[in-house]
Structures are given as structure tokens and as C-alpha cells.
N, C-alpha and C positions, 0 to 999 in steps of 0.2 A: 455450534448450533445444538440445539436442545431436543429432543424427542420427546413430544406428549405421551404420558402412558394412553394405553387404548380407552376409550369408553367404558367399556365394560368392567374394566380393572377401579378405575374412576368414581362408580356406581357403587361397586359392589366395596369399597374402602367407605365409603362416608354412608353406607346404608348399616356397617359395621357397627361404624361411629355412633350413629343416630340413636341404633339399639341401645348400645351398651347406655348413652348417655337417659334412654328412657328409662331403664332399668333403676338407672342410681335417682331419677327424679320419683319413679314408683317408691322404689326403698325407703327414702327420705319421706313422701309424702306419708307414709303408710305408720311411722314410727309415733311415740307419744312425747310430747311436751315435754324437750329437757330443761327439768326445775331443780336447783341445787337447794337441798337443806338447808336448814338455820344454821345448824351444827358442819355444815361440810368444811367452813372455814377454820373451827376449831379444832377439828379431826386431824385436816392437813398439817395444820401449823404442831400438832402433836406427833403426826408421823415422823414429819420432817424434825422435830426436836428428839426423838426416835434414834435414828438416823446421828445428827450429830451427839449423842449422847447416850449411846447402848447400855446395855446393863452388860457390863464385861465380865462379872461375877455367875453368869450365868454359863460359861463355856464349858466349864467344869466343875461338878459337884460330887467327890468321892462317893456321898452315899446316895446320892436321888438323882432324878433325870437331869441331864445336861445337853447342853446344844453339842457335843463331838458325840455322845452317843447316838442320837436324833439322828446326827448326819451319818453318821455310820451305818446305820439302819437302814436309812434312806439309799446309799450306796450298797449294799447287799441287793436291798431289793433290787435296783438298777441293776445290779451285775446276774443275780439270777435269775432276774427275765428274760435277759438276754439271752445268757445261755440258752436256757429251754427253750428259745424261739429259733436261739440259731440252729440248733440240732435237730428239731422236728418244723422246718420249713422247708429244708434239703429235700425229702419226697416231693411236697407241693410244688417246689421250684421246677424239679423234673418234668412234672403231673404238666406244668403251667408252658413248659419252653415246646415252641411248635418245631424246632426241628428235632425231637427226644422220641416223637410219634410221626406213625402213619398218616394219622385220623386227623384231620383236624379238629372235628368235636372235639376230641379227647381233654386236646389242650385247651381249648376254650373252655370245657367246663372245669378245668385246673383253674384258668383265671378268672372263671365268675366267682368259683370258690373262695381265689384270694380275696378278691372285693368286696364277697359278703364278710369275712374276718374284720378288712379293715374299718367296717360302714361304722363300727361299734368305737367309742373313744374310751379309752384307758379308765375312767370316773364310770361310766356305763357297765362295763365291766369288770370295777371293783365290786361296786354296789352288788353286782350278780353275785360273784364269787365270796362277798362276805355273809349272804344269804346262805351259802350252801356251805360252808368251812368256820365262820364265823368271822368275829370281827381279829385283825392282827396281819403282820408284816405278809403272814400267810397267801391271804388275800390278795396282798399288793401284786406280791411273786406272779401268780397266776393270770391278774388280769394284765401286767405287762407280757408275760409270755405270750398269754394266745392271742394280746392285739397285736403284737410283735410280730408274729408267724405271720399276719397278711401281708403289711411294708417289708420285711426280708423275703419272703418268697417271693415277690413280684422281682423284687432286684436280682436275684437269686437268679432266675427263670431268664431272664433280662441278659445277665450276664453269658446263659448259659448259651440262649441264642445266639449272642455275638462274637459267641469264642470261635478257632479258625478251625477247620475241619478236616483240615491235610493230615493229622496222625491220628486221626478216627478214619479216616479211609485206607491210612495206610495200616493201623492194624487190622484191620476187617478183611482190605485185604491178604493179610496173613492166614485168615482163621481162626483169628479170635472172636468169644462170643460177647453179644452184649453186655456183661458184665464186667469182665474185665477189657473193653473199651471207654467203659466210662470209668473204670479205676486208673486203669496205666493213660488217658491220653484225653477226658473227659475233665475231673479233680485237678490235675498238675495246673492244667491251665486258669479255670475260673477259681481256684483254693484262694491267689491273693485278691481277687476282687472279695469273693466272700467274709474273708477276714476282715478286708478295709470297708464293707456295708454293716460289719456287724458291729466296728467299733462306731461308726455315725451314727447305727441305732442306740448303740451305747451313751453314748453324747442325748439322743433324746430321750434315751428314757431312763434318765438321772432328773432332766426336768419334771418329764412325767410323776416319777417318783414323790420328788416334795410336794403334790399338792393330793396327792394320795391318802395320807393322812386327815384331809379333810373331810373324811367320808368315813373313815378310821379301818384304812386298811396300813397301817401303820408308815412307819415316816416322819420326819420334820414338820410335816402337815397337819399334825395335832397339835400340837405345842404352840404351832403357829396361830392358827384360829382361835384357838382359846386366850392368846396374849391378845389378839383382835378383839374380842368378845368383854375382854375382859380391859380392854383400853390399857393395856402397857405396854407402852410404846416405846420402852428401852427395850423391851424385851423383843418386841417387834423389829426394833433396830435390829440388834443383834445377829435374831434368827435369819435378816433378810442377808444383813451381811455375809452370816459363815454361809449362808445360799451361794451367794455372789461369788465367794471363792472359792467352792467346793467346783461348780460349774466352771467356772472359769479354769482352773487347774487341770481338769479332766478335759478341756474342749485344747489346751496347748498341748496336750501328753498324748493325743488320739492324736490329733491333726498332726503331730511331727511321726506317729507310727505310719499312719493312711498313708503320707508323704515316703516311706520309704517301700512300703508293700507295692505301689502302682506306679 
């Protein structure tokens, strides 16, 4: 025998429904007429010849730019955004986790803080930071770090609240001060989650990375746009490809590390 859900449960599921589905007919209706180019079918059928037919001679060029330095640059960046965001989000993570405080404000405005970090996307804040530094890898650094700092502190904060609290009470009850509760029995605990959030971030923002260059806060992302601009579609090959396997490699080397920290 079957149980009807209640009415109300009933209602409020297809009034759900109703929304969302008005929402996607507003969205659609609201958008303009997609009209493919003359040229879109030649472009493809060149990507894709691209693709099967790279310029392989590009990977390496003892004296001029090459696609391994490109990626290499692109991977620097990636790894010293990181850094900098893993290291200077640990306060905000603190700031953010409501059992660290008293106050609840306190911690709430820890997390509106993160959120305003994160409102800003990686391209928004290169373009900032190339204004103020110039254009180069420089730029990249910086606006992956501090959009970085909002996604790791939330997790950070996240992690801290749901860590277990029985050797924070039992040092305190000792007589130890704040400080060394959050070193000897605060750290030991959340250190392997934060490690396995920063390698995830790591993973995105190696993507991030490559399209950095677009904006020319340096990267694979210049080299890229310009084979675009410039219709060479081996070269376009190429560059997509050593993408494809730089991501690729760094997303099985993370995921088997994350796999043994948690």
C-alpha cells in the first residue's frame, strides 16, 4: 500500500517546478537570434583539421617561444596562486568559522568578506591587477591568488567548523591559551583537509591559468589567441592539445594525492 505525500509537500514541489521551468522560458525568450556565419562552417572544418594535424614543430624552439615554455609559465602561475592564497586565506578561514568566535557577527562578516573575494572572476581581476603591475605572468600570480583566497577560505572555515572538539576542550581544559589550542589540537586536525582543498584549487587554477594570457597577464593564453586571430589552426591544434595534457596529468597526480590525505 502506498502513502500519498501530504498536500502541501505536493504544492510546494511543482510550484518548484513551475518556477524554475519559467525562468528557463524567460531566459530563452529574452536572448537574440542564433544566426551561424557564412564562414562558421569553414572555421570548424579548420579547427578540426587543427586538431587532426598540429603543428608539432611548435613544442619546442631552442631560441623563441615554444609551447613547453608557455605551459610552464602557465603552471608557475597555477602553483603561485595557490600558494599565496593558501597561506593568506588561513586568517579569513579563522575570521569565517562560527565556532573560532563568540560573536556571531564576527563570523558573518568573515563570510560576507569571503564572498565579496569571490563575486570577482579570475579575467576581472587580471585586467585589475595588469593595470596596477603591468602587463606579464605578474599579473596572473596576483589575480589567481586573491580570487583564490575567497574559494579556500570558505572551505577552510568549513573544514574548521566541522572538525571534532574533544582535544580543544581537553586542552583548555588543561590551561592552555588560545593560541596554542589552535596549534597543538585545532591545525593537526583540519592541516589534511586544507592540503586536499588546496590541491582542488590547484586543479582549477591551472585552467584558470591558460586563458589568462588572453588579457595578457601571461600564460598559454597569448600564444593561443593570436594562432586564433591569426587562423593557424595547427598551431591552434597543438596548443589545445599540450592544454589537454598538462590538465589532464595534474588532475591524476592531485586526485591520487587528495585520495591519500582524506
Amino acid at each position: 500500500m502506498t502513502v500519498k505525500k501530504p498536500l502541501v509537500k505536493r504544492i510546494k514541489k511543482w510550484t518548484i517546478l513551475v518556477i524554475v521551468l519559467a525562468i528557463y522560458v524567460w531566459a530563452f525568450a529574452g536572448a537574440e537570434q542564433i544566426v551561424f556565419k557564412d564562414t562558421a562552417h569553414q572555421a570548424m572544418k579548420g579547427i578540426i583539421n587543427g586538431f587532426l594535424h598540429p603543428d608539432w614543430s611548435y613544442i619546442y624552439h631552442p631560441d623563441g617561444e615554444d609551447l613547453l615554455r608557455a605551459l610552464l609559465e602557465t603552471l608557475a602561475i597555477a602553483v603561485l596562486g595557490t600558494f599565496i592564497s593558501a597561506i593568506f586565506c588561513i586568517p579569513f578561514a579563522f575570521w569565517a568559522a562560527r565556532n573560532m568566535s563568540k560573536y556571531r557577527w564576527l563570523s558573518s562578516s568573515g563570510k560576507v568578506t569571503l564572498s565579496s573575494i569571490r563575486v570577482f572572476p579570475e579575467l576581472i581581476m587580471a585586467l585589475l591587477f595588469i593595470k596596477a603591475v603591468g602587463l606579464g605572468p605578474f599579473a596572473g600570480i596576483l589575480a589567481l591568488g586573491f580570487h583564490s583566497i575567497g574559494m579556500l577560505g570558505k572551505l577552510f572555515g568549513e573544514a574548521i567548523e566541522n572538525m571534532d572538539f574533544s582535544a580543544t576542550e581537553a586542552l583548555t581544559a588543561t590551561g592552555a591559551n588560545k593560541i596554542q589550542t589552535i596549534w597543538f589540537a585545532v591545525i593537526p586536525q583540519v592541516l589534511p583537509e586544507f592540503m586536499s582543498y588546496t590541491l582542488y584549487r590547484f586543479e582549477i587554477s591551472v585552467r584558470s591559468a591558460s586563458i589568462l594570457g588572453i588579457v595578457g597577464a601571461g600564460g598559454i593564453g597569448a600564444p593561443l589567441i593570436f594562432a586564433l586571430n591569426g587562423h593557424s589552426w595547427d598551431r591552434v591544434g597543438i596548443i589545445l592539445l599540450g592544454i589537454i595534457v598538462m590538465v589532464t596529468v595534474i588532475d591524476l597526480i592531485s586526485s591520487s594525492i587528495r585520495k591519500r590525505l582524506v
